[in-house]
C-alpha positions as CSV (number, residue, x, y, z in Angstrom):
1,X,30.2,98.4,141.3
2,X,27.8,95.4,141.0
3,X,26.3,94.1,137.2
4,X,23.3,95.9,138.2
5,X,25.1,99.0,138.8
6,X,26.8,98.9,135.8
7,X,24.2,97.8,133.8
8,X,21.4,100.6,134.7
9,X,24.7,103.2,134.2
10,X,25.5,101.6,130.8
11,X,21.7,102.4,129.9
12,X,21.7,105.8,131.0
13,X,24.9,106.7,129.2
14,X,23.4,105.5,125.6
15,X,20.2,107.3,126.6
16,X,22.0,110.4,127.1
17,X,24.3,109.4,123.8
18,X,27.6,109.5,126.5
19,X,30.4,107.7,126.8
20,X,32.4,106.7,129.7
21,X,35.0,109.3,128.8
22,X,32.0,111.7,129.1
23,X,30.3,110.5,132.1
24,X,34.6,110.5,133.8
25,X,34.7,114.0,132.7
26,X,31.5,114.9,134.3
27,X,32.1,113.1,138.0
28,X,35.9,114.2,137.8
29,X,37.9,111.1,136.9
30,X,39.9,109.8,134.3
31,X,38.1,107.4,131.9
32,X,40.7,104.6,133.0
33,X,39.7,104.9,136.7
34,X,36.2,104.8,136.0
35,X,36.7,101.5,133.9
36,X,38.0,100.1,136.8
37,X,35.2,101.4,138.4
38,X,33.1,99.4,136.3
39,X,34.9,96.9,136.3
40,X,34.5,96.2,140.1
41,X,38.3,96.3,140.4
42,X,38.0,99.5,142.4
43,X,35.1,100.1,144.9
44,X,34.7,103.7,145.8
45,X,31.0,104.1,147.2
46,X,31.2,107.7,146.9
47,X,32.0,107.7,143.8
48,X,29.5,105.4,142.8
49,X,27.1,107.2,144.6
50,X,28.1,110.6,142.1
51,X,28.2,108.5,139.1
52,X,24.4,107.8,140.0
53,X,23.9,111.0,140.8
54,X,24.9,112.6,138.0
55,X,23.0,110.1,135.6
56,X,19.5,110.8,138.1
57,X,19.6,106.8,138.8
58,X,18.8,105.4,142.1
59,X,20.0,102.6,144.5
60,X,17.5,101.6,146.5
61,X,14.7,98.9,145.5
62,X,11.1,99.4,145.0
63,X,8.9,96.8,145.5
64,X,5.4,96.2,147.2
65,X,4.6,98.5,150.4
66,X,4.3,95.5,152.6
67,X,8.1,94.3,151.7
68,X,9.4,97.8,152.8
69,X,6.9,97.4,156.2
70,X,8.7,94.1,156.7
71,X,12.3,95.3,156.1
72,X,11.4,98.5,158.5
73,X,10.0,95.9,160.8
74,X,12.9,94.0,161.0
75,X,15.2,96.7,161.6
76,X,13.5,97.9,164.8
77,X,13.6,94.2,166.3
């Protein structure tokens, strides 16, 4: 998981007054393995992607209209 990552989950769990044992519990793995997780010693985009979930946190990037144009732009070249 990269800093960002982990910082917006670190956030999300004192907003919701969680810990990591809690949020593990929630997506189904052991507090250890979602250290590691965290840690970035164990890359498991699925799981990452129910950790978000589960905290209603996103991955993708916002930004102006035009940058999203531009990225759509270059994808079709």
């Amino acid at each position: 998981m990269d800093k960002d990552t982990v910082k917006k989950v670190r956030i999300a769990l004192v907003q919701r007054e969680w810990t990591q044992s809690d949020l593990a519990r929630q997506v189904g793995i052991s507090a250890a393995y979602l250290s590691l997780v965290m840690k970035g010693h164990r890359c498991v985009p699925d799981l990452e992607v129910r950790i978000l979930e589960m905290l209603d946190l996103s991955r993708r990037t916002e930004g102006p209209p035009e940058t999203h144009k531009k990225h759509e732009s270059q994808v079709e070249s």
